[in-house]
C-alpha positions as CSV (number, residue, x, y, z in Angstrom):
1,X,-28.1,-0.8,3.1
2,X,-25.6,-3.5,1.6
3,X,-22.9,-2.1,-0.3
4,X,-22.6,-3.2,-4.1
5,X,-20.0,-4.2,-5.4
6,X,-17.7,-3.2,-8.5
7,X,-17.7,-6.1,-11.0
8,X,-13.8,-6.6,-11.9
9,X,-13.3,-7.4,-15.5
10,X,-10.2,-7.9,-16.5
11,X,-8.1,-11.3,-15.9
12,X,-4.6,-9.9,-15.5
13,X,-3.1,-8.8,-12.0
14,X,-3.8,-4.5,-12.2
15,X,-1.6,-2.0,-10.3
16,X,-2.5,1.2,-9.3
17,X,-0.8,3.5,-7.7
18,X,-1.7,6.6,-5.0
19,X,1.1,8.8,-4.8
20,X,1.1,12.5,-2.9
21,X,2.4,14.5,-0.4
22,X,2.2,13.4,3.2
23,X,-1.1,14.3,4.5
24,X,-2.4,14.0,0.9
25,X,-5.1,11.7,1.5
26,X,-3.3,8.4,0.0
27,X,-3.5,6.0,2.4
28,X,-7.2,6.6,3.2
29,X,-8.0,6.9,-0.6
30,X,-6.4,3.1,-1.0
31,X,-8.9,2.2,1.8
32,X,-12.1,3.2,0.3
33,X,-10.9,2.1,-2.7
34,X,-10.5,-1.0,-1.6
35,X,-14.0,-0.9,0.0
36,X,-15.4,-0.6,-3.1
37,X,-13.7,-2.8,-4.9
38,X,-14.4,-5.7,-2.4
39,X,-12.9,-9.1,-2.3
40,X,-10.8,-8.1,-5.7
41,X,-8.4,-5.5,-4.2
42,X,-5.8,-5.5,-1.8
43,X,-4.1,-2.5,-0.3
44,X,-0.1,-2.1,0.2
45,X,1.4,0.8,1.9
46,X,5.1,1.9,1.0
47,X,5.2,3.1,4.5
48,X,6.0,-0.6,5.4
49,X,9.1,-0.3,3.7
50,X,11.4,1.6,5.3
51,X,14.7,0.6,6.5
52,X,15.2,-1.0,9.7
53,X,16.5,1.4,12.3
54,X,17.5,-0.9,15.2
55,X,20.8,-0.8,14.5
56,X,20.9,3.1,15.7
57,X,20.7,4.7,19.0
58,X,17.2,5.0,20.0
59,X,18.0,8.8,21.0
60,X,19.3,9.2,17.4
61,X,16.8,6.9,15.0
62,X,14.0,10.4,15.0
63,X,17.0,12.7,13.5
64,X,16.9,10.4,10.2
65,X,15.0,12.2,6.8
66,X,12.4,10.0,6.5
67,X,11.0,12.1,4.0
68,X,13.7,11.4,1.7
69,X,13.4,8.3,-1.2
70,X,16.3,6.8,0.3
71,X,14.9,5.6,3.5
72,X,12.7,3.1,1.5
73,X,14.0,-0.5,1.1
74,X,13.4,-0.3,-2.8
75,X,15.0,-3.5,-3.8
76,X,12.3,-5.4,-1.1
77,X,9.1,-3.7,-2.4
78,X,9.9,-4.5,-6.3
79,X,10.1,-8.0,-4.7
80,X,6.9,-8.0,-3.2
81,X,5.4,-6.2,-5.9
82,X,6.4,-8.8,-8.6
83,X,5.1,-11.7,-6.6
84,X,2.1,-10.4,-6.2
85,X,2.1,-10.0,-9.9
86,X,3.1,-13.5,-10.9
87,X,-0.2,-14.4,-8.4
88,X,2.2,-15.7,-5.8
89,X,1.9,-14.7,-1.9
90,X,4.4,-11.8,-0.7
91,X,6.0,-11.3,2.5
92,X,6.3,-7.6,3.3
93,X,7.5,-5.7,6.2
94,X,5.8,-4.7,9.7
95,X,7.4,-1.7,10.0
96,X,7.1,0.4,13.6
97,X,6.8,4.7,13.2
98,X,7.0,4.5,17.3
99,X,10.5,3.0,17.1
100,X,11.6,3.4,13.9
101,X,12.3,-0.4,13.2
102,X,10.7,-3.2,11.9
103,X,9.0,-6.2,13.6
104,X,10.6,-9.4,14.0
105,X,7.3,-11.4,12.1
106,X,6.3,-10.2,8.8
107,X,2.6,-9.7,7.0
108,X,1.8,-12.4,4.4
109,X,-0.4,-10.9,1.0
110,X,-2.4,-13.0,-1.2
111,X,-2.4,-12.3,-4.6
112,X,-5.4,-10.3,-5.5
113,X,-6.7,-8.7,-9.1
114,X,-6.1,-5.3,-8.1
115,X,-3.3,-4.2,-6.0
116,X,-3.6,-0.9,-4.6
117,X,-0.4,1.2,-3.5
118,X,-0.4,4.4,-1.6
119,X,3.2,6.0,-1.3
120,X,5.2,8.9,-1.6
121,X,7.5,8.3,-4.5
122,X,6.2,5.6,-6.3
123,X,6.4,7.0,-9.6
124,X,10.0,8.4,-9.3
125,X,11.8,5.3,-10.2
126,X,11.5,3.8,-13.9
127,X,10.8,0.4,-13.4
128,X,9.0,0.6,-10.4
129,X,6.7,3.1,-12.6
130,X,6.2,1.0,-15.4
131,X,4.6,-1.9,-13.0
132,X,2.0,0.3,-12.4
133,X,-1.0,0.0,-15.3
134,X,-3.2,3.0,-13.4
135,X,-0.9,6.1,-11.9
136,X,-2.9,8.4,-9.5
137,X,-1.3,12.1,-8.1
138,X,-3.3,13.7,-5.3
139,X,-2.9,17.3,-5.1
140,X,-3.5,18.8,-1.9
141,X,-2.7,22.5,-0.4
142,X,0.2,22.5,1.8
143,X,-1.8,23.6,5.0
144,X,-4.5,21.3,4.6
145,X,-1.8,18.3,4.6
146,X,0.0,19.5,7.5
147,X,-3.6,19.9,9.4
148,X,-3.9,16.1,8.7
149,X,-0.6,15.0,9.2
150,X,-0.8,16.7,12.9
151,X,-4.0,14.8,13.6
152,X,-2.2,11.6,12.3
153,X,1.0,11.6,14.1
154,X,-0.4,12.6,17.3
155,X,-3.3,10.2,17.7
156,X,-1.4,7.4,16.4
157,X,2.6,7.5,16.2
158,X,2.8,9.3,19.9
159,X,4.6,12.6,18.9
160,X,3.9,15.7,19.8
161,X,2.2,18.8,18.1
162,X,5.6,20.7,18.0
163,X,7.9,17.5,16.8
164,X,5.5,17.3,14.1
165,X,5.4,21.1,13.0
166,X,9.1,21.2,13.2
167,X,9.6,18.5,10.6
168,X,6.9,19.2,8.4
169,X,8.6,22.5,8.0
170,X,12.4,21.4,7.8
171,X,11.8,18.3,5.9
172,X,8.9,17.6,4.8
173,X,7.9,20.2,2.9
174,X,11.8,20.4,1.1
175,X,11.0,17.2,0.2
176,X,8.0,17.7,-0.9
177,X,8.9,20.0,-3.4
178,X,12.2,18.2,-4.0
179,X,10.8,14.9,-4.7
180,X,7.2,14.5,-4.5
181,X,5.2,16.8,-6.5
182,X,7.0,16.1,-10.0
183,X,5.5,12.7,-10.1
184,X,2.5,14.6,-10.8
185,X,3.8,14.6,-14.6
186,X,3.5,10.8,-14.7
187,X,0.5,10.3,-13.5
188,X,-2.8,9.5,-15.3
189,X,-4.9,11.4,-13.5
190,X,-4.7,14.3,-10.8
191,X,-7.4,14.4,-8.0
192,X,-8.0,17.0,-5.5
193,X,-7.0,16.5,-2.1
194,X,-10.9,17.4,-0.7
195,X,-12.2,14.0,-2.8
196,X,-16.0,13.1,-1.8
197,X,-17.8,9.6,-1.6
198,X,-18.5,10.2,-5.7
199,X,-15.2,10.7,-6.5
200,X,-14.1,7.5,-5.0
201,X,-17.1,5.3,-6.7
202,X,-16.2,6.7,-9.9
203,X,-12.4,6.2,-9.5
204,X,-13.5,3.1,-8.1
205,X,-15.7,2.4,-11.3
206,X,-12.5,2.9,-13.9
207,X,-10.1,0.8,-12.0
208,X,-12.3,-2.0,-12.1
209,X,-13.1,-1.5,-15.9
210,X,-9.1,-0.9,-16.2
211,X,-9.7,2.5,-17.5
212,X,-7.0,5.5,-16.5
């Protein structure tokens, strides 16, 4: 059965941001999101931000707290963000969790009507915040994200099942609380972590009518 499609009606360039805990659900959210949504969406990950690590010891680049705001090239994403905004094309970062650097060759974006962001802190900084016109927190229980982010970092970034329960309990779950979970204050609405196929055509359905 074909898919329909959300018909987008508004004009103006719409930003919405996916912000959560690691493990929350954000990055595959943005994806069915932008399944719905079709041809009008595009989908930017703030994971492709992160600083560069080549410049550091291989042996030494996996001791860095990536779960901490500051490992995020801020300065490059506002960039890219405002581009895309001004319905110009943005280069953005290729960024490698095996290796903890950054490609040589960059991804070119197209400017779409809805830009999607998934991300940890998007909503901690001011103006970064205020470029976003929908704001979306995903709350999700603390062993269900670790059960996912296991899964994730495993099958696809090569590390092993104890690397990965060893961080998620001496960073990422201080960091969680640190600096992820307020957001949920800013956002404009708070979904639950266990999100069906309905709750992502009705999200779906409010983005495109630029309701939060």
């Amino acid at each position: 059965m074909e898919r329909k499609k959300t018909n987008l009606k508004r004009s103006a360039t719409q930003l919405v941001a996916i912000v959560g805990g690691s493990g929350a659900g954000k990055t595959y959210l943005a994806n069915q999101l932008k399944k719905e949504l079709g041809k009008d969406a595009l989908v930017l990950s703030l994971d492709n931000f992160y600083f560069d690590r080549s410049h550091i010891p291989a042996s030494r680049r996996g001791q860095c707290n990536f779960d901490d705001p500051r490992a995020i090239d801020w300065q490059c994403l506002e960039r890219a963000l405002k581009q895309l905004m001004n319905r110009k094309p943005a280069q953005v970062p290729c960024y490698d969790f095996a290796t903890h650097c950054r490609h040589s060759h960059r991804i070119v974006l197209k400017p779409k009507p809805i830009i999607i962001v998934d991300g940890l802190w998007l909503l901690r900084r001011p103006t970064l915040r205020r470029l976003f016109n929908c704001k979306i927190f995903i709350e999700c229980h603390t062993h269900l994200r670790l059960q996912r982010r296991m899964r994730r970092d495993v099958e696809e970034r090569g590390r092993t099942e104890d690397s990965v329960c060893e961080q998620f309990i001496e960073t990422v779950a201080p960091m969680h609380k640190r600096f992820v979970q307020s957001q949920e204050r800013w956002a404009d609405m708070v979904i639950d972590g266990t999100f069906g196929e309905s709750d992502v055509k009705a999200l779906a359905k409010k983005i495109a009518n630029g309701q939060q």
